[in-house]
N, C-alpha and C positions, 0 to 999 in steps of 0.2 A: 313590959314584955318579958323580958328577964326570970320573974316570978311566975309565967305561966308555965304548969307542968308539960312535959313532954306529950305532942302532939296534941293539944290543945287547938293549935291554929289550925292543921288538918280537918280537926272533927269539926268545927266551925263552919270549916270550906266546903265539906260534904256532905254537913245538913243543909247548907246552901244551895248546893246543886240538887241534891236529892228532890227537893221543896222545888225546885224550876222543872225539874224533869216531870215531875207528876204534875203541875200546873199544866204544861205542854201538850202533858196525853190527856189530863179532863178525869181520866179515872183512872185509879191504880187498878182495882183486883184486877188481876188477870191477864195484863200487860205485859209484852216483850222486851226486854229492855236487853241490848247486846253493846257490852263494853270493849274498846279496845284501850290495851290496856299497854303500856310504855314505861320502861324504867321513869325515876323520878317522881315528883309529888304531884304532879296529873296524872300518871295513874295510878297513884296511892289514892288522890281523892276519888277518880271514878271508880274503886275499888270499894272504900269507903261509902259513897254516896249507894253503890250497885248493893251493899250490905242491908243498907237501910229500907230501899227498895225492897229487896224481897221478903225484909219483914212486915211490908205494906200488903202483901199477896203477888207480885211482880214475877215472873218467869226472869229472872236472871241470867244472862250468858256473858263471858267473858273470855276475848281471843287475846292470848298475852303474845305481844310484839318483842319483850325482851327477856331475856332470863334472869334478869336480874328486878323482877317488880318487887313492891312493897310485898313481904311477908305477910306485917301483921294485917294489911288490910287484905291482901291475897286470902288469909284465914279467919278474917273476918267473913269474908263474901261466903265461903263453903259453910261456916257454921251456921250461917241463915237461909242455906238453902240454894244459894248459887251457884254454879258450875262453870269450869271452864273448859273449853274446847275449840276445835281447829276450825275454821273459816268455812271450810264445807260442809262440819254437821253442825252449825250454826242454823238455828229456827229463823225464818226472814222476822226481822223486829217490827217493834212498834214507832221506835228511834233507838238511833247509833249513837252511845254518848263517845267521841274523840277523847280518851287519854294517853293521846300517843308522847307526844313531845309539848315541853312548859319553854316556857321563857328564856331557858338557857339553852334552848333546841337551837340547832342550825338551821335556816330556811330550804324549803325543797324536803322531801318525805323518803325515805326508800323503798323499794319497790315491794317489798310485802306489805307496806303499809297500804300503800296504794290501791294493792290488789283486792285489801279488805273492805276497804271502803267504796272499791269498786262494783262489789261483790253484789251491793244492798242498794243499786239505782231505785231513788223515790223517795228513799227510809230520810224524813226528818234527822236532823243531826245537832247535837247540842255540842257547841267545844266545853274544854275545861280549861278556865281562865284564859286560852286565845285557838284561835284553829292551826291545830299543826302545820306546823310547814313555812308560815309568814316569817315574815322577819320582823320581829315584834320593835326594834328600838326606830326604824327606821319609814317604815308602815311600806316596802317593800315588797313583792315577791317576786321568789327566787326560783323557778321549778313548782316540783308539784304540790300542793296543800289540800290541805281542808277547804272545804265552803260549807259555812254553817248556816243553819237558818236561825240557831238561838247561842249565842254564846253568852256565858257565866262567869265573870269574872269576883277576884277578890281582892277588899282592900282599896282598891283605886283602877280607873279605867291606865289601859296603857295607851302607848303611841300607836299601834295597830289598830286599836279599837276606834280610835280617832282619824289617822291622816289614811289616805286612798294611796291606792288602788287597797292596801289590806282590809280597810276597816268596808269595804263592801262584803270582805269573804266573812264578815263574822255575824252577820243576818242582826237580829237585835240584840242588846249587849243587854245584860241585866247586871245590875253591884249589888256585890253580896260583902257587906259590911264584917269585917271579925276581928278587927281592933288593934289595926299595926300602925305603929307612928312613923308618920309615912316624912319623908324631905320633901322639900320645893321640888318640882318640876319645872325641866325647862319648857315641856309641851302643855299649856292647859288649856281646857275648854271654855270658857266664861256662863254661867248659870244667869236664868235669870235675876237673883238676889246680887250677883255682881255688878251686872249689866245696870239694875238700879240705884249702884250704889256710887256708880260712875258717872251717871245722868246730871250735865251741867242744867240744874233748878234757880230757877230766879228768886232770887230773894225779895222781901215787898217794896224796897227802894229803889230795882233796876229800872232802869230803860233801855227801848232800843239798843240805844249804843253802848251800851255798858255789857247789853246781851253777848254782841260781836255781830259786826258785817260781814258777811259773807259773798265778795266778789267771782261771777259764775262769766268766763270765757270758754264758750260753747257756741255747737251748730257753725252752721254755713252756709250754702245756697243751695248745696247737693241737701244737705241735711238740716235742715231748720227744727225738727222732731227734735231732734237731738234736745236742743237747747228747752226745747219746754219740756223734756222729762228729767232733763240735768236743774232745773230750776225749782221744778217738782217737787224731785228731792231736797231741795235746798231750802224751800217752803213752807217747810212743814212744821217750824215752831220751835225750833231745839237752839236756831241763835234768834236774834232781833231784827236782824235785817237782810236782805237780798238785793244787792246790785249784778245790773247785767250789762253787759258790752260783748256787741258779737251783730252779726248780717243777719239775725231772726227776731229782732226786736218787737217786732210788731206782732210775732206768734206769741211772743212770751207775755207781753203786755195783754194780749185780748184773753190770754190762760188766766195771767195772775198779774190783777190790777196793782196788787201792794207791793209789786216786787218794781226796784226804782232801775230805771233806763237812762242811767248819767253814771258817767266817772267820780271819784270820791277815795275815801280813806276806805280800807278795808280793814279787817283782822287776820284774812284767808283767802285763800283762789282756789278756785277747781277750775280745769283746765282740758280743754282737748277735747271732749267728747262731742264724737260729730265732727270734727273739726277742720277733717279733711287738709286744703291747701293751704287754711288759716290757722292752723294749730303752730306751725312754728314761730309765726310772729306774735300769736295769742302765749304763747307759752314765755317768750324774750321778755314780752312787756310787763307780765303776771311777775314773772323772777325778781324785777327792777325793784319791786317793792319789799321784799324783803321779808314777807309774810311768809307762814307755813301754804304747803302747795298742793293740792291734789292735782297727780299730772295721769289723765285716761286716755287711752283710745291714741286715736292720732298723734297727740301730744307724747307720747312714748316713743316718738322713732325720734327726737331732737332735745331729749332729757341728755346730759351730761352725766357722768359719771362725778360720784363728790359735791351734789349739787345738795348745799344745806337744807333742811325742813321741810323735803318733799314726803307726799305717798303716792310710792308709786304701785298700779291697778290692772295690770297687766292679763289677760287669760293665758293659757297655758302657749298657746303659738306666740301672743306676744313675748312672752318672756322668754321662749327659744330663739327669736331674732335679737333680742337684745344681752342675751348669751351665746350667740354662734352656736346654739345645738340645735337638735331638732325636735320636733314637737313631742315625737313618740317618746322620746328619751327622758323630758318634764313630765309627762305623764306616767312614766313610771317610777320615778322618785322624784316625787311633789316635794317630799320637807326636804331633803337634800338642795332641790334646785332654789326653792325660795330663799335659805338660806344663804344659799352662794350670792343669790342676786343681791340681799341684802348687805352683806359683805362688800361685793364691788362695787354698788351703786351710793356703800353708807346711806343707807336710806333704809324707811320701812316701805317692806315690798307686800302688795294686798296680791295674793295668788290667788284668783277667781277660780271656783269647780264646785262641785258637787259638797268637800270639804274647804270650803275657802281656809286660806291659812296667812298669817297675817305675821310674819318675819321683822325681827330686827336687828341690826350691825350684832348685837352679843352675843348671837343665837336664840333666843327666846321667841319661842311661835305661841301664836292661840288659833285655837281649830272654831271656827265657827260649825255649830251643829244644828245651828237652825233651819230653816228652808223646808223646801218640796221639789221636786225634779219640776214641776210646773213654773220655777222660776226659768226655766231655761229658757226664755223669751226675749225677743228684740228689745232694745231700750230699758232691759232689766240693769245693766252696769253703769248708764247713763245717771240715772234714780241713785242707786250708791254710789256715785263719786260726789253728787249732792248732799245727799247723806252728811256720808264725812266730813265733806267741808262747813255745813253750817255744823259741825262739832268741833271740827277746827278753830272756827270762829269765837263759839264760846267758852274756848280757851281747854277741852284735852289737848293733851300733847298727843304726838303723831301716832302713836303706838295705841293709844287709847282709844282715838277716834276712829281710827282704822278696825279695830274689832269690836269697839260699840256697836260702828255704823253698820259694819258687815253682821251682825246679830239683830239687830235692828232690823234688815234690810230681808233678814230671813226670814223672823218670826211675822213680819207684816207680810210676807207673801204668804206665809202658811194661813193667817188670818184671814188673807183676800181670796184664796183659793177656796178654802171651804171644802178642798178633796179635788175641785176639778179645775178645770181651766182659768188663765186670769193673764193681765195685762199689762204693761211696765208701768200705768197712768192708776191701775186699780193697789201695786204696791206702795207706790209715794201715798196715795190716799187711805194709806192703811196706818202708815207709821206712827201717825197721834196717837190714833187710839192703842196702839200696841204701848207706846211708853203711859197714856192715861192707867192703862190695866196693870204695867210694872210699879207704877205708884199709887195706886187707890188702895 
């Protein structure tokens, strides 16, 4: 890095954006393109990028937010043709690219900013490397921001771009690769090339048991469902075995003949879902053994704090009653709470949403990015807490199986959905083939 000449990463970044902006509009000549533009190196790239543009034939405009922008890309832009000017003799565009504030911006906008992006109700908006305004470390917001429909980023997706309520405001992320050697993050996403590479595969001498059992206490008399979508999951071939104990026996048996209805040795428990009146003794007697634990649904309100080798799968209200906050307050900072939760409970905490996010005691999260909003269906959590545990079973450790499963759990819904509607019974029956396809 060291030996790349001055502003090399820049012009990288700007043919980058450039190259998304004109995908976006489908055709360059003759296009509007109106920049706002913000001290720092977002608006030296939109500067940069708006450069490039109008040497494509692009009508260029550019409203400067601070006095202090980039020079040379500021004289870049004029010498190909672009102009700058004030918010009112501004042409309505074709899109608004956001260079107002980068990474080091503070969350919340000031009100000129506001006003400009006020200005252009409709106009498509590209950010530059995150939408102004968010609070990029934390995936926060603070006040007022950007909402984009295509954001650009470089180098590596940030924590904005990933955890909620921010990573809604940044519409599709696109990575524009320019070659910075990046450190570990504490926040990562899991690929599918990882996801593969984690998948406990039976070697040609296992069996059964060597797969791991998987013991499923679930359902109850109010909720018997429970238990055959929590089995579902559990069914689906990722350990050797499935044992059940719980008041729905007979629904789970007439579902899934292979799955055994006796006590026995386990490797793993899942716990609670469904579980109702029976979760607190279904959860006492899961713990006795000493196995890793998936504790869901019901089984969350008589989890102990400090309680070894659990995951626990909370949605956002539950995890506010098991933090004394309130719901709104987890749903506005997701990584902050899961975190915490994982902290006091020493446990990995699975934070169910839109981004599930999958915490542990060190701080270390992984965002799951798989899914469709069509997963938001009854007995959809039931299915992944099965999941995880027959991964439990065959021996990830908690953190692992916790965001396999929750990767897993998405990309089979996005498979079963197809674009439209689908079932908590059509996701379990999706999961094989989702890992056949990460390994073929």
């Amino acid at each position: 890095m060291s030996q790349l000449p001055d502003g090399a990463l820049m012009q990288r970044a700007s043919a980058g954006l450039a190259v998304a902006v004109a995908d976006l509009l489908g055709s360059s000549y003759a296009a509007r393109v109106l920049l706002l533009v913000g001290a720092g190196d977002n608006g030296g790239d939109a500067l940069w990028a708006g450069a490039m543009l109008a040497r494509r034939g692009m009508a260029v405009e550019a409203v400067l937010l601070s006095s202090k922008v980039r020079t040379d890309g500021l004289e870049a832009l004029r010498a190909a043709g672009g102009r700058t000017v004030a918010v009112d003799d501004a042409h309505r565009p074709d899109v608004v690219v956001d260079g107002i504030v980068g990474i080091g911006g503070r969350p919340g906008l000031r009100e000129d900013a506001s006003a400009a992006l006020a200005a252009f109700p409709g106009v498509p908006v590209v950010a530059v490397d995150v939408p102004s305004g968010v609070d990029v470390d934390t995936g926060r917001l603070d006040g007022a921001h950007v909402r984009a429909d295509l954001t650009v980023t470089f180098g590596t997706h940030k924590i904005a771009h990933l955890v909620d309520p921010a990573a809604q405001a940044c519409g599709v992320v696109h990575l524009v690769g320019i070659g910075l050697d990046l450190p570990e993050s504490p926040v990562e996403a899991l690929q599918p090339v990882d996801v593969a590479a984690l998948l406990p595969v039976p070697g040609p001498f296992e069996h059964k048991y060597t797969r791991g059992v998987v013991g499923v206490r679930a359902g109850s008399q109010t909720y018997p469902g429970a238990a055959v979508l929590c089995t579902s999951g559990a069914v689906s071939g990722l350990c050797g075995m499935v044992r059940y104990l719980g008041s729905a026996a007979d629904a789970v048996r007439a579902k899934h003949p292979e799955i055994v209805v006796s006590d026995g040795r386990v490797q793993a428990w899942v716990v609670g879902s469904g579980g109702d009146a029976d979760a607190e003794q279904a959860l006492a007697d899961a713990l006795e053994d000493g196995v890793p634990t998936v504790v869901d649904a019901d089984a969350l309100n008589h989890v102990a704090k400090g309680t070894p080798g659990v995951v626990l799968t909370p949605h956002a209200g539950e995890l506010a009653r098991m933090l004394g906050v309130e719901r709104e307050e987890v749903e506005a900072d997701q990584l902050g709470f899961a975190r915490r939760a994982a902290v006091e409970y020493d446990a990995v905490v699975l934070l169910k949403g839109r981004r599930t996010l999958v915490a542990r005691p060190d701080g270390r999260v992984r965002v799951t990015t798989s899914g469709v909003s069509w997963l938001a269906v009854a007995g959809a959590g039931d299915v992944l807490a099965g999941v995880i545990g027959s991964l439990l079973a065959a021996g990830l450790d908690p953190w692992d199986a916790a965001s396999v499963g929750s990767w897993l759990h998405g990309a089979a819904a996005t498979l079963a959905s197809g674009g439209g509607p689908l079932t908590a019974s059509a996701v379990a029956d999706a999961v094989s083939e989702v890992v056949r396809n990460l390994l073929g």
